[in-house]
Jmol script that loads the backbone (N, CA, C; Angstrom):
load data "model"
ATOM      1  N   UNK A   1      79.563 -11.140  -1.685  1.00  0.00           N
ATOM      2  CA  UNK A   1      79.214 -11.190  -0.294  1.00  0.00           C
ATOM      3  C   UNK A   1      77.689 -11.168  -0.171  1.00  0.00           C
ATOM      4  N   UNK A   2      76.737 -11.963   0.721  1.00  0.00           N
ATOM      5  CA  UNK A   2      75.565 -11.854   1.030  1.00  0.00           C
ATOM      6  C   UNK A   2      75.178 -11.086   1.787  1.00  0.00           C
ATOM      7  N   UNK A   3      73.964 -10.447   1.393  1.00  0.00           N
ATOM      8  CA  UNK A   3      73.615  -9.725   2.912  1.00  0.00           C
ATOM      9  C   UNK A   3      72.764 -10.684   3.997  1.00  0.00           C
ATOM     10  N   UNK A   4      72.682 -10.167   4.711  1.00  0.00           N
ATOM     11  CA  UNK A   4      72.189 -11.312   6.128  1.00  0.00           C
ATOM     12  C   UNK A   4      70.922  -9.996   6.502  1.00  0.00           C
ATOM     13  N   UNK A   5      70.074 -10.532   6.763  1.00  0.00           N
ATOM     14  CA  UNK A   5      68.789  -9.851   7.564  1.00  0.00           C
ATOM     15  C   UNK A   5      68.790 -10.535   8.798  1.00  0.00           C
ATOM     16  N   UNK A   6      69.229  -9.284  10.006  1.00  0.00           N
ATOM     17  CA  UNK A   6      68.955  -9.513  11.097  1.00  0.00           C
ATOM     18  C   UNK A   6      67.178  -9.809  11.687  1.00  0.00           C
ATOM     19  N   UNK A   7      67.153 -11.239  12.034  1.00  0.00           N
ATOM     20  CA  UNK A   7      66.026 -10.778  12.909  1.00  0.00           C
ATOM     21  C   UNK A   7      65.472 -12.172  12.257  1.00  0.00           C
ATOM     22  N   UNK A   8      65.828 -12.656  10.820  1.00  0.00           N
ATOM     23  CA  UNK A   8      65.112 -13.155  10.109  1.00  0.00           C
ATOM     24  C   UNK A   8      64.806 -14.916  11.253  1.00  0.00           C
ATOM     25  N   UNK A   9      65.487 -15.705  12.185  1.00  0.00           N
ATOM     26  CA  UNK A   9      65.287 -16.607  12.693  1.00  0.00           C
ATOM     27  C   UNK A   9      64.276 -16.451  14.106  1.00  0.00           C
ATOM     28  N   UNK A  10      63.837 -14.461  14.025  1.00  0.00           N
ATOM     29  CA  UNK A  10      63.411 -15.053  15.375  1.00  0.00           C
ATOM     30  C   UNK A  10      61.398 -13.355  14.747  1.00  0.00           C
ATOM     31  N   UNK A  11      60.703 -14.132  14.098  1.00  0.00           N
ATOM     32  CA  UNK A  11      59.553 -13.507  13.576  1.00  0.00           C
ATOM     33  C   UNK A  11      59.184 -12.691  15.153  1.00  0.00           C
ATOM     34  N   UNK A  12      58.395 -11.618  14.501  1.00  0.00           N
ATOM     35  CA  UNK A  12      57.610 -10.463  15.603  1.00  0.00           C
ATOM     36  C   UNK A  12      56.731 -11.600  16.032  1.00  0.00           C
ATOM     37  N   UNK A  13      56.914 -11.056  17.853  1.00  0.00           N
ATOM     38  CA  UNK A  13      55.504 -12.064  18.131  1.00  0.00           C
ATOM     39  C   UNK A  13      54.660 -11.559  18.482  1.00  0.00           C
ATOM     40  N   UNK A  14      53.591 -12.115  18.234  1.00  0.00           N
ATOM     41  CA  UNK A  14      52.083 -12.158  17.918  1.00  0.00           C
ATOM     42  C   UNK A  14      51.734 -10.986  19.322  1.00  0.00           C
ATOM     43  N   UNK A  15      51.059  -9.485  19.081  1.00  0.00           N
ATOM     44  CA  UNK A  15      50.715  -8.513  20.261  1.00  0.00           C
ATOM     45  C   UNK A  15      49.128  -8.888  20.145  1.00  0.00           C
ATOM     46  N   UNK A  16      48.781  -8.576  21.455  1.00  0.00           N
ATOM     47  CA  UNK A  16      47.228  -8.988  21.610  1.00  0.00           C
ATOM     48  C   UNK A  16      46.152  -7.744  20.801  1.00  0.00           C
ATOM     49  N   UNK A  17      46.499  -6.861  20.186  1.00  0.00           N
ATOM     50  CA  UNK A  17      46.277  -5.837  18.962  1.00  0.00           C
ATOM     51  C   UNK A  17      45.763  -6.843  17.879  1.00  0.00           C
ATOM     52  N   UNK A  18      47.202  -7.577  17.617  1.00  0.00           N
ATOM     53  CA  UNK A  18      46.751  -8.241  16.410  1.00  0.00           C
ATOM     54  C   UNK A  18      45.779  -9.058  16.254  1.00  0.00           C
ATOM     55  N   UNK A  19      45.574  -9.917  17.260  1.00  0.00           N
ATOM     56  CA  UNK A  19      44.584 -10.893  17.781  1.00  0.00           C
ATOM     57  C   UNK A  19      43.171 -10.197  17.664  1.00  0.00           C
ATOM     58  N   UNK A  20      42.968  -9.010  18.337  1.00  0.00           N
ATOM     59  CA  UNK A  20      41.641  -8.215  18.799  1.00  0.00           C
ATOM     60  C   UNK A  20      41.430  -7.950  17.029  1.00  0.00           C
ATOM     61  N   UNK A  21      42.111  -7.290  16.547  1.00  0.00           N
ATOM     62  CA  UNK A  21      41.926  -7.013  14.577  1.00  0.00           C
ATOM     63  C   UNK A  21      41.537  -8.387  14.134  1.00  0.00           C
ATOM     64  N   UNK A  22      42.172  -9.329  14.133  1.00  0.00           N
ATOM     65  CA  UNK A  22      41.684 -10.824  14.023  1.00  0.00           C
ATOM     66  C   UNK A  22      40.198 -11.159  14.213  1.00  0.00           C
ATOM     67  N   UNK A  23      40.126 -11.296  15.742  1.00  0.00           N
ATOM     68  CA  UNK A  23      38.920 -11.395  16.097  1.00  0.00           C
ATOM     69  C   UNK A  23      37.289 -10.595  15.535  1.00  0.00           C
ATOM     70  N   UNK A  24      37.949  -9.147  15.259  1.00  0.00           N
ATOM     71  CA  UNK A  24      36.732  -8.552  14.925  1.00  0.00           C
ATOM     72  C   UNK A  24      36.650  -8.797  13.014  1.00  0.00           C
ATOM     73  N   UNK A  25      37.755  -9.173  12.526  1.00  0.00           N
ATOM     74  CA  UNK A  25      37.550  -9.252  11.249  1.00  0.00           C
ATOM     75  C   UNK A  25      37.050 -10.478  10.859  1.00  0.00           C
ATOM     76  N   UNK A  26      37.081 -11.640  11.564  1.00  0.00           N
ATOM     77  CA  UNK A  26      36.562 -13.003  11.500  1.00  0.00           C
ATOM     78  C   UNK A  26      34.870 -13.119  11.970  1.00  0.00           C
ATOM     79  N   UNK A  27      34.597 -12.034  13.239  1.00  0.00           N
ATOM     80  CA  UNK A  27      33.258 -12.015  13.383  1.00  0.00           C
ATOM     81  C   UNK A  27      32.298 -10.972  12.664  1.00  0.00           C
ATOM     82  N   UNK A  28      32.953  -9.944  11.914  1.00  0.00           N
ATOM     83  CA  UNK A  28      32.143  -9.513  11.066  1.00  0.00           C
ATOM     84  C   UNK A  28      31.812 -10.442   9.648  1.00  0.00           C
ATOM     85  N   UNK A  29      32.934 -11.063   9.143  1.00  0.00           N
ATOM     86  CA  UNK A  29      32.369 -12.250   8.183  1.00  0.00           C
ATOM     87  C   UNK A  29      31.847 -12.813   7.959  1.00  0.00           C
ATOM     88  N   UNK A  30      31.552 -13.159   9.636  1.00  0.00           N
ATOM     89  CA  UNK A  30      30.332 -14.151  10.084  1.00  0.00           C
ATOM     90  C   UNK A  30      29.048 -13.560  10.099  1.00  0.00           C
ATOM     91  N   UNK A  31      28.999 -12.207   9.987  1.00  0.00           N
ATOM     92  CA  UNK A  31      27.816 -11.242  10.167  1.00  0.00           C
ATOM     93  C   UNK A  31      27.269 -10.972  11.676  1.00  0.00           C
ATOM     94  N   UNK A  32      28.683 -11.035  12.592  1.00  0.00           N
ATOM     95  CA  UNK A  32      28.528 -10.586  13.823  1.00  0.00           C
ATOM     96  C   UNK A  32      29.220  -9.239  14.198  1.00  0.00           C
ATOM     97  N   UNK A  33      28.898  -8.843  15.366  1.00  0.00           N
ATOM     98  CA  UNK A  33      29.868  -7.646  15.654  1.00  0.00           C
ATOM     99  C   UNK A  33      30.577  -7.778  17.135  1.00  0.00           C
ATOM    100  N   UNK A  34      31.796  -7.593  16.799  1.00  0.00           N
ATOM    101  CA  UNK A  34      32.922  -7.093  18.073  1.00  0.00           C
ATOM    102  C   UNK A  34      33.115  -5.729  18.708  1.00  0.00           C
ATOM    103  N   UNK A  35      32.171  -5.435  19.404  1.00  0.00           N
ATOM    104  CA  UNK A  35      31.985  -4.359  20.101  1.00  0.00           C
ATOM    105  C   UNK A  35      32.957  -3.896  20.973  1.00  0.00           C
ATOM    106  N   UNK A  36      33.620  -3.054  21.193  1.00  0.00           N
ATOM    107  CA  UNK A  36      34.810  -2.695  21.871  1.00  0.00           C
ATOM    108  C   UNK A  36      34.031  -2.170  23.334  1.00  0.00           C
ATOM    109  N   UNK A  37      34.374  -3.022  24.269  1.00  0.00           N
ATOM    110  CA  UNK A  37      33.846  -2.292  25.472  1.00  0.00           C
ATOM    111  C   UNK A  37      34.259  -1.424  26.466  1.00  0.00           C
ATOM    112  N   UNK A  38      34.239  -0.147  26.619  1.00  0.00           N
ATOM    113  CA  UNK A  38      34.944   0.873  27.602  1.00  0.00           C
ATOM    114  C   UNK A  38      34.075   1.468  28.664  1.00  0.00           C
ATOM    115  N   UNK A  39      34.268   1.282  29.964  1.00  0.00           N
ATOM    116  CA  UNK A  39      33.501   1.048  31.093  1.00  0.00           C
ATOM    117  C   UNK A  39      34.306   2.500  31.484  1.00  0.00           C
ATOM    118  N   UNK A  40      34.135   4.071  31.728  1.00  0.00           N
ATOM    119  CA  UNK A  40      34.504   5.094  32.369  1.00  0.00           C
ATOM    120  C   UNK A  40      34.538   4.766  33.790  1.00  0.00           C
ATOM    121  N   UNK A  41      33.792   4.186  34.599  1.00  0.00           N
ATOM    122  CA  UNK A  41      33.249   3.996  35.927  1.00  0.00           C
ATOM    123  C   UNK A  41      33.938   3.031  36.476  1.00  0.00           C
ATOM    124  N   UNK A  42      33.704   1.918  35.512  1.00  0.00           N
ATOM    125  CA  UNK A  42      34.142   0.454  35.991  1.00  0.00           C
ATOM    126  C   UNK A  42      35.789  -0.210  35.510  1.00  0.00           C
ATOM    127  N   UNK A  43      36.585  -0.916  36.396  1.00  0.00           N
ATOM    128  CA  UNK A  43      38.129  -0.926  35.631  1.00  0.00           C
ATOM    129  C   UNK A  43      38.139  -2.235  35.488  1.00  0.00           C
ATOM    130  N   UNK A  44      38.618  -3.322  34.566  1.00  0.00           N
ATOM    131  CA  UNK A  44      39.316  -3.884  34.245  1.00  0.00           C
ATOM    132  C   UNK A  44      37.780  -4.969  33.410  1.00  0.00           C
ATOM    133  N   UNK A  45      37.036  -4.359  32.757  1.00  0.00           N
ATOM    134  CA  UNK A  45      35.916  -5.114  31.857  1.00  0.00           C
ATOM    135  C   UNK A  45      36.686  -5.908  30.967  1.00  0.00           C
ATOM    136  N   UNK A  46      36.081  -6.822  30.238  1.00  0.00           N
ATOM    137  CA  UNK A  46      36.784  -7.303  29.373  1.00  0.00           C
ATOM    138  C   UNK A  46      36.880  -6.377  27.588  1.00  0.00           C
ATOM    139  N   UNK A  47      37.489  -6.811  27.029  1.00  0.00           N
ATOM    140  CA  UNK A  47      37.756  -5.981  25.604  1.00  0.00           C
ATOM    141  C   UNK A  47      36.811  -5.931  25.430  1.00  0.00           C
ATOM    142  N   UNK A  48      36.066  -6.872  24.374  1.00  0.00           N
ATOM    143  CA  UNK A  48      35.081  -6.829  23.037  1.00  0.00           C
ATOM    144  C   UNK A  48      33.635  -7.892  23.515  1.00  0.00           C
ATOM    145  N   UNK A  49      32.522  -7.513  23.348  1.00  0.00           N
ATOM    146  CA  UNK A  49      31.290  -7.790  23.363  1.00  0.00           C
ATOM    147  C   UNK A  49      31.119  -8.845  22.356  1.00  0.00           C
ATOM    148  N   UNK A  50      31.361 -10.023  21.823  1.00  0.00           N
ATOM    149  CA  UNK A  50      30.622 -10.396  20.676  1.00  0.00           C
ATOM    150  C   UNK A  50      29.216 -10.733  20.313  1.00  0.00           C
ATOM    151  N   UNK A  51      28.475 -10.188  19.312  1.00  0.00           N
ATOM    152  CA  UNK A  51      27.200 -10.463  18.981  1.00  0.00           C
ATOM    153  C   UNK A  51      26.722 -11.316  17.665  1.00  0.00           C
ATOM    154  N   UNK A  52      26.496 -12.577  17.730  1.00  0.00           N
ATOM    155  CA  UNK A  52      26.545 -13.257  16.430  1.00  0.00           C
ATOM    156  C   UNK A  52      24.556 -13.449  16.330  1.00  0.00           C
ATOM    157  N   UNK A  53      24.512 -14.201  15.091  1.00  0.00           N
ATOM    158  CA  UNK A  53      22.838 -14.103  14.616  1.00  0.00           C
ATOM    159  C   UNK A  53      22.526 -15.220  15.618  1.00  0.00           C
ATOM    160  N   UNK A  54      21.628 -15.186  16.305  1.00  0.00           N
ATOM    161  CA  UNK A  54      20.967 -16.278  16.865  1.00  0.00           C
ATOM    162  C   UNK A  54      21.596 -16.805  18.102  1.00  0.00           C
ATOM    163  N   UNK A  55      22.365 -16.441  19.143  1.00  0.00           N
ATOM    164  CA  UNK A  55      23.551 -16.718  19.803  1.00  0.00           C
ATOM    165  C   UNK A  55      23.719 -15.583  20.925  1.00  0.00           C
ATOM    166  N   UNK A  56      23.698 -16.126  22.000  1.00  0.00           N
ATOM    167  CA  UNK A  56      23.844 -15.135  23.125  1.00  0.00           C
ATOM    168  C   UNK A  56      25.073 -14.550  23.451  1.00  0.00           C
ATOM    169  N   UNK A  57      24.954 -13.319  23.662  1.00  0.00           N
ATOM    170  CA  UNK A  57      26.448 -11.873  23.795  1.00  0.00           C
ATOM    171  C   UNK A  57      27.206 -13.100  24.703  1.00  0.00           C
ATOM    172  N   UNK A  58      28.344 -12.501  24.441  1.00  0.00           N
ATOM    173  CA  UNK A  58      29.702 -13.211  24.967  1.00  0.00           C
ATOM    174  C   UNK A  58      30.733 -12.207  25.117  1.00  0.00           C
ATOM    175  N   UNK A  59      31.399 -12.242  26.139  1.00  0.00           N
ATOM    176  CA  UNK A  59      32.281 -11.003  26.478  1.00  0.00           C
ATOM    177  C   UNK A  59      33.593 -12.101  26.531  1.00  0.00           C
ATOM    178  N   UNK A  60      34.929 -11.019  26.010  1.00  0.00           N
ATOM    179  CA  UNK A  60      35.972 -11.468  25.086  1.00  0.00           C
ATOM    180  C   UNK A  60      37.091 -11.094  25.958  1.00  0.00           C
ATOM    181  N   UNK A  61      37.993 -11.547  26.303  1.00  0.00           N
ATOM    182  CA  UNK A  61      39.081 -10.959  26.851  1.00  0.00           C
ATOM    183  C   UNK A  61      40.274 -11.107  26.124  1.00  0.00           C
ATOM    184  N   UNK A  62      41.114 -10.026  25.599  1.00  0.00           N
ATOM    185  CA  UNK A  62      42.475 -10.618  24.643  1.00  0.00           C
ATOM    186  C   UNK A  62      43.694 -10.538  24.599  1.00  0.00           C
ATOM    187  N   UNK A  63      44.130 -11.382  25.269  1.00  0.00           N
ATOM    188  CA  UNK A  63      45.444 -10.884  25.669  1.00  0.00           C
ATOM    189  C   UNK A  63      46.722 -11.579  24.690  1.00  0.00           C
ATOM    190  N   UNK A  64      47.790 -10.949  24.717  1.00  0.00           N
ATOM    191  CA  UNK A  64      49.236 -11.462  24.202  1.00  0.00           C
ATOM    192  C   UNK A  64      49.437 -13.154  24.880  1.00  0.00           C
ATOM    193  N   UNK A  65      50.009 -14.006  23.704  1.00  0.00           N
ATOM    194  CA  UNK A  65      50.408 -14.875  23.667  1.00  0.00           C
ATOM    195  C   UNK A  65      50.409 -15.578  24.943  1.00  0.00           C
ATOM    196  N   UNK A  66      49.949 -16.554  25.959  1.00  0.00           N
ATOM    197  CA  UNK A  66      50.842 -16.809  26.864  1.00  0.00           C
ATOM    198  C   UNK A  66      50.067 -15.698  28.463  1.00  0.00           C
ATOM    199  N   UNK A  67      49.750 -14.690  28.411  1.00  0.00           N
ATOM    200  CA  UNK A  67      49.262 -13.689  29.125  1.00  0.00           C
ATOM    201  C   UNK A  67      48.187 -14.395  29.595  1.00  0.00           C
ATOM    202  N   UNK A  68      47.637 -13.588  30.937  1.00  0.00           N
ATOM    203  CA  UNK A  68      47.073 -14.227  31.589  1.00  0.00           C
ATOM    204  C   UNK A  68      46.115 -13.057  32.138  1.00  0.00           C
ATOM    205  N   UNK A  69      44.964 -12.994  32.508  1.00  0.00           N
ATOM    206  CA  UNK A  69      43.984 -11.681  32.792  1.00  0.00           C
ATOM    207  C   UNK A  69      44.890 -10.682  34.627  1.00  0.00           C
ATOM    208  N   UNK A  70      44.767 -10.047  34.705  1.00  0.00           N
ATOM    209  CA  UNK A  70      45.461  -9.286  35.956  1.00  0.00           C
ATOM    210  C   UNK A  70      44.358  -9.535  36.930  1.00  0.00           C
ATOM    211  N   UNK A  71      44.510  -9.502  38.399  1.00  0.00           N
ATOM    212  CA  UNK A  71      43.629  -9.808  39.038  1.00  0.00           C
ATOM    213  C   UNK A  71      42.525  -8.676  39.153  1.00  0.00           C
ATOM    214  N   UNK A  72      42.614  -7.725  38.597  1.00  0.00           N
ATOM    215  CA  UNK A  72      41.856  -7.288  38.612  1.00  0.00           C
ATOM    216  C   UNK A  72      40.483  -7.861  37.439  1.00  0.00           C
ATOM    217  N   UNK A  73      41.046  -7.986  36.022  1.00  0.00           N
ATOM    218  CA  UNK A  73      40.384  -8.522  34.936  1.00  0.00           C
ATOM    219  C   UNK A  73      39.395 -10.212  35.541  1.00  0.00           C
ATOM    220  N   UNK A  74      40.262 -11.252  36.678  1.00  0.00           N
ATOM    221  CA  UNK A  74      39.803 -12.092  36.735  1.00  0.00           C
ATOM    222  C   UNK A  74      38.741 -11.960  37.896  1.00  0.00           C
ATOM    223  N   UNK A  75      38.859 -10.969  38.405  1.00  0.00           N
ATOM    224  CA  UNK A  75      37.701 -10.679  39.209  1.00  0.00           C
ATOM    225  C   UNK A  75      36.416 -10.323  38.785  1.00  0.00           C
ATOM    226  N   UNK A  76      36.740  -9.352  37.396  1.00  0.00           N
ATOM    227  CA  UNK A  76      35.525  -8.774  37.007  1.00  0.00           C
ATOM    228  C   UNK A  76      34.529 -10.283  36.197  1.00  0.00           C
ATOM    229  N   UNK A  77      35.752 -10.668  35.300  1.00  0.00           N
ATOM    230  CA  UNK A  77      35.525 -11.812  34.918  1.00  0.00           C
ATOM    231  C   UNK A  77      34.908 -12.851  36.046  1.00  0.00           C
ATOM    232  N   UNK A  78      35.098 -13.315  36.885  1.00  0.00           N
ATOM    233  CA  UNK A  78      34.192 -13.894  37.697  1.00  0.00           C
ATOM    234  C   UNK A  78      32.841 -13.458  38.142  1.00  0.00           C
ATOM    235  N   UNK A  79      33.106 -12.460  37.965  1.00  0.00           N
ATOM    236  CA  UNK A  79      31.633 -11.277  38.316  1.00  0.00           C
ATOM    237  C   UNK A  79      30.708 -11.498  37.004  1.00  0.00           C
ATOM    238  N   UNK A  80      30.975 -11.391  35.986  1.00  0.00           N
ATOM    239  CA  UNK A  80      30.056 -11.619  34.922  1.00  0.00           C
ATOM    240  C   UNK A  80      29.731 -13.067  34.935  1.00  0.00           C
ATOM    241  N   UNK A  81      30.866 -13.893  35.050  1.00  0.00           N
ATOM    242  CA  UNK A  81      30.298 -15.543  34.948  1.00  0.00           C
ATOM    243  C   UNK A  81      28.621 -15.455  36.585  1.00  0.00           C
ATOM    244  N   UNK A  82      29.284 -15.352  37.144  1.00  0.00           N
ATOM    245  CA  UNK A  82      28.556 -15.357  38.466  1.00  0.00           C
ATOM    246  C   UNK A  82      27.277 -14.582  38.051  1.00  0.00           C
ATOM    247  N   UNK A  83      27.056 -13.716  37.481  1.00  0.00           N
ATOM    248  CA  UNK A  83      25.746 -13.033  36.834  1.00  0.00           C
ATOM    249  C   UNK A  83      24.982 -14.128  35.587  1.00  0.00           C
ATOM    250  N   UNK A  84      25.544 -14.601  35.333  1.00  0.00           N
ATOM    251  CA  UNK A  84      24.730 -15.732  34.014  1.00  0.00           C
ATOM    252  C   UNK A  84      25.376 -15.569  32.798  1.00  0.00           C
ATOM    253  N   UNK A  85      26.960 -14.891  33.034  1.00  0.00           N
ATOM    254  CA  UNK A  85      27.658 -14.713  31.230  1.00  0.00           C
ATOM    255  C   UNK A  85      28.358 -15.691  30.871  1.00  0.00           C
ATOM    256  N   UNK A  86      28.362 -15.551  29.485  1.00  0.00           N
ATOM    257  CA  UNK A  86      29.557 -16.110  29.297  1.00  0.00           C
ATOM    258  C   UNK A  86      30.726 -15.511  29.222  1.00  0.00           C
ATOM    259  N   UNK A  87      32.193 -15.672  29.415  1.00  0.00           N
ATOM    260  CA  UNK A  87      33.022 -14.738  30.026  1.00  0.00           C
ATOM    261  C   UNK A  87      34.513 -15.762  28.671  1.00  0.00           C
ATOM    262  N   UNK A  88      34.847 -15.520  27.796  1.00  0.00           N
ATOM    263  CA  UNK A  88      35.797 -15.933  26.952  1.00  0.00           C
ATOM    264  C   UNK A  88      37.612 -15.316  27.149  1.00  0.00           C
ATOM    265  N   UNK A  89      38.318 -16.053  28.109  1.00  0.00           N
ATOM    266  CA  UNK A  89      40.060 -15.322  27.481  1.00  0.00           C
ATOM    267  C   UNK A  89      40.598 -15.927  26.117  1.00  0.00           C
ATOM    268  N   UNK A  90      40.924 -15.145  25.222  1.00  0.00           N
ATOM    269  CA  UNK A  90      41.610 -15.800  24.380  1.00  0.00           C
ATOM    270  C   UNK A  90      42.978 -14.623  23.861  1.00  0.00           C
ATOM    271  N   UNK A  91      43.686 -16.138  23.384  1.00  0.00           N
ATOM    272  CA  UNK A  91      45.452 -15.565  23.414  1.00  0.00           C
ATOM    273  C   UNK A  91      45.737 -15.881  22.164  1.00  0.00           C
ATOM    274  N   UNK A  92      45.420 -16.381  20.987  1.00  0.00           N
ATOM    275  CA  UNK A  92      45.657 -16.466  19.681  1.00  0.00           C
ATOM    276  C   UNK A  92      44.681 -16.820  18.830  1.00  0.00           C
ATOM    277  N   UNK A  93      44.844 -16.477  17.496  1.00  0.00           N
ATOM    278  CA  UNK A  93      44.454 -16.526  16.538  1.00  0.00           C
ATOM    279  C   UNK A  93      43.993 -17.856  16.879  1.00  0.00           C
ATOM    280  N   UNK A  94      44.616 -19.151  16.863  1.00  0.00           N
ATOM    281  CA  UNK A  94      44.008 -20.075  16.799  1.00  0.00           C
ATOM    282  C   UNK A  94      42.701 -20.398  18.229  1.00  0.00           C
ATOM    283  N   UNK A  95      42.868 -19.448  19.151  1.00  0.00           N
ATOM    284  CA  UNK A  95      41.937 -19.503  20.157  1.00  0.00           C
ATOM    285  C   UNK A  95      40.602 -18.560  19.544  1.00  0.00           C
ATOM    286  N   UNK A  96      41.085 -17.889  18.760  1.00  0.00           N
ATOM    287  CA  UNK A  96      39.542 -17.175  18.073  1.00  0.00           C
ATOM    288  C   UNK A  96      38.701 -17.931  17.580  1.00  0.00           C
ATOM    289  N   UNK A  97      39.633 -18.897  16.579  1.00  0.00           N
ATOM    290  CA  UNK A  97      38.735 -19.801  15.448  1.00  0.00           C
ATOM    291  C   UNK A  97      38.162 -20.868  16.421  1.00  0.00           C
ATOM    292  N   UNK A  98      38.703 -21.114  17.052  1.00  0.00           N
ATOM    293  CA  UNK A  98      38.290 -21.969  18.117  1.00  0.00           C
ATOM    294  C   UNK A  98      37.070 -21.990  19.030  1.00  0.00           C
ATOM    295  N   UNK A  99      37.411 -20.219  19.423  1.00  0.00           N
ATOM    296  CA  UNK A  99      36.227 -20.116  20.112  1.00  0.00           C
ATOM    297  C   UNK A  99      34.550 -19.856  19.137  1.00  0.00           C
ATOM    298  N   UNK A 100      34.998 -19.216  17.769  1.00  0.00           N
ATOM    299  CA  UNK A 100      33.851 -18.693  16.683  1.00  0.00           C
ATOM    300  C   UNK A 100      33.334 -20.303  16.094  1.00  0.00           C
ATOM    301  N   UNK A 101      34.149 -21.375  16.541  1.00  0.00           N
ATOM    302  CA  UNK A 101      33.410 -22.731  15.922  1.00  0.00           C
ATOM    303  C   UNK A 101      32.856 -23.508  17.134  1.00  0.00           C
ATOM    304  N   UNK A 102      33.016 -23.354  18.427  1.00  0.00           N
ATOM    305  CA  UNK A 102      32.134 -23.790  19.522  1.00  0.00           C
ATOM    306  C   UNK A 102      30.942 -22.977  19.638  1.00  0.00           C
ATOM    307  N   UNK A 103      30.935 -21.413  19.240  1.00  0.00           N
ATOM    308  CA  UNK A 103      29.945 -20.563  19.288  1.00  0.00           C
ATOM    309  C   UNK A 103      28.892 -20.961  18.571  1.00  0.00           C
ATOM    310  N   UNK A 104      29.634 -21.355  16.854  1.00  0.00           N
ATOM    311  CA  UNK A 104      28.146 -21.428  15.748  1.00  0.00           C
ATOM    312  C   UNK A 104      27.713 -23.192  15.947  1.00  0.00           C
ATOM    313  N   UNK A 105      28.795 -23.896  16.603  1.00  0.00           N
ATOM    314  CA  UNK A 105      28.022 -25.242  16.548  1.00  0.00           C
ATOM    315  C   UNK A 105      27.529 -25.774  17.710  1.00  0.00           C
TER     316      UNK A 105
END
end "model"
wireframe off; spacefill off
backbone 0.3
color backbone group
């Protein structure tokens, strides 16, 4: 008789945790840093700060697969664009690499 592993047709999906570990382990490689940002005062900032060599701060937003910022997040987010930022959502791994190769080129 075989055993059967439940679960095996349908893989864990991707939590926006994993993505943010992603992100900061791909921009330290690069010899940048992913600064975790926590605002006491202010609610719904975005996650992570990125700082690469030669390249202006960029603020990161990271959400699960598919997810979308809460209106609160897209407000603040409009608030930084509207100040002169750059303001980044990204939802996967492949939106990291994506965004770390428009950054350096």
């Amino acid at each position: 008789m075989r055993k059967i592993k439940l679960g095996d047709d349908h893989p864990e999906p991707t939590r926006e945790s994993t993505i943010e570990i992603y992100l900061c382990q791909e921009v330290k490689k690069l010899g940048g840093l992913a600064l975790k940002w926590s605002s006491m005062n202010v609610r719904g900032v975005p996650d992570r700060i990125v700082l690469m060599p030669n390249c202006p701060a960029v603020f990161v937003e990271l959400k699960a697969p598919g997810k979308k910022p809460t209106a609160l997040q897209a407000q603040m987010i409009q608030k930084l664009k509207d100040l002169g930022n750059t303001v980044q959502v990204i939802d996967s791994k492949e939106g990291v690499r994506q965004f770390l190769f428009e950054l350096l080129t």
